[in-house]
N, C-alpha and C positions, 0 to 999 in steps of 0.2 A: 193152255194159252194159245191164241192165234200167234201167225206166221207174222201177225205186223208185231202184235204185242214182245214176241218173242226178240225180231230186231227192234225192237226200243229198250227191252232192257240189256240185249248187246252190247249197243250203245251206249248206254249207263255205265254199262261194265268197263270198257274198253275208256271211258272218260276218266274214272276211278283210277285206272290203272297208269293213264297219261299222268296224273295226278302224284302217282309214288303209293298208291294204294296197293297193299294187299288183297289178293281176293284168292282166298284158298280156292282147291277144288272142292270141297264140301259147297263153301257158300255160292261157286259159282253153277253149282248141279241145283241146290235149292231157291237159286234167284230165277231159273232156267226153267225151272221143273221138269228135269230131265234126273234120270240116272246117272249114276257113277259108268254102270257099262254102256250107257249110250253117248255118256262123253266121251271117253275114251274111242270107241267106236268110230266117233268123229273126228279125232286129235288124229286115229290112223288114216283115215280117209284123207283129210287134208293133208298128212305127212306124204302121202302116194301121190299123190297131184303134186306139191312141191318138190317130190325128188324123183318124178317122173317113174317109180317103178313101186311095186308092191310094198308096202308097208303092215305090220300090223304092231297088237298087244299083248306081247306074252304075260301071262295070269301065273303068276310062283305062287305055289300052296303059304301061307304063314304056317312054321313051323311055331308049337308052343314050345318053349324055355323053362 
C-alpha cells in the first residue's frame, strides 16, 4: 500500500469506529497490511510521544494448558 492509500483506509477505520464499530486488531492489521508486531511497534511508539518518555511491548510466551 502507499503512504496516501494507507491514510485513506485510516480514515475509514477511525470513521468505523466513530460509528460504534468494532475493528479487532486482526482486522485492523489486515485492512493496514501491516503485521501484528508492526502494530504494536506503533501502538508503542505513539504511547512514548503521548507520555513523553519510553514506552514499549512486552511479548509473554503463551503458556499451553
Amino acid at each position: 500500500m502507499t503512504d496516501e492509500e494507507i491514510l485513506a483506509e485510516g480514515a475509514k477505520i477511525a470513521e468505523d469506529r466513530a460509528q460504534g464499530k468494532y475493528v479487532s486488531i486482526d482486522e485492523l492489521c489486515a485492512r493496514l497490511g501491516i503485521t501484528l508486531e508492526t502494530a504494536l511497534a506503533l501502538a508503542a511508539e505513539e504511547a512514548s510521544r503521548i507520555y513523553g518518555r519510553p514506552m514499549r511491548i512486552e511479548v509473554i510466551p503463551h503458556r499451553l494448558q
